[in-house]
C-alpha positions, 0 to 999 in steps of 0.5 A, a space after each residue: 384631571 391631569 393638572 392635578 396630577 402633575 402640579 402635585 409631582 412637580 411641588 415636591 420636584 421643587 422641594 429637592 431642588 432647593 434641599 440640592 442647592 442649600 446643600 450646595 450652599 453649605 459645601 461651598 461655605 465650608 470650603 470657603 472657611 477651610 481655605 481661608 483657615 488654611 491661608 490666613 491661619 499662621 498669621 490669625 494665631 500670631 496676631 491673637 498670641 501677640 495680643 494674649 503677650 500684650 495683655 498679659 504684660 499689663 
């Protein structure tokens, strides 16, 4: 009896783990994106302008 008790709780102990670990996940992707835009995004909008300018001299 105290089995079923128990495996009920920790299944759903479980399920917030993993909700935890994906929102985890998904902060430290966001960081991620936030710092590579920052880093890299002068020379990105540079690099596309240079592009825009080239085909528009076309």
């Amino acid at each position: 009896m105290m089995l079923m008790l128990v495996g009920p709780a920790k299944k759903d102990d479980e399920k917030g783990a993993t909700a935890t670990e994906y929102g985890l996940l998904v902060a430290f992707i966001a960081v991620v994106i936030i710092v590579a835009v920052t880093l890299f995004g002068e020379a990105l909008n540079s690099f596309f302008q240079d592009m825009v300018t080239e085909v528009n001299s076309w």
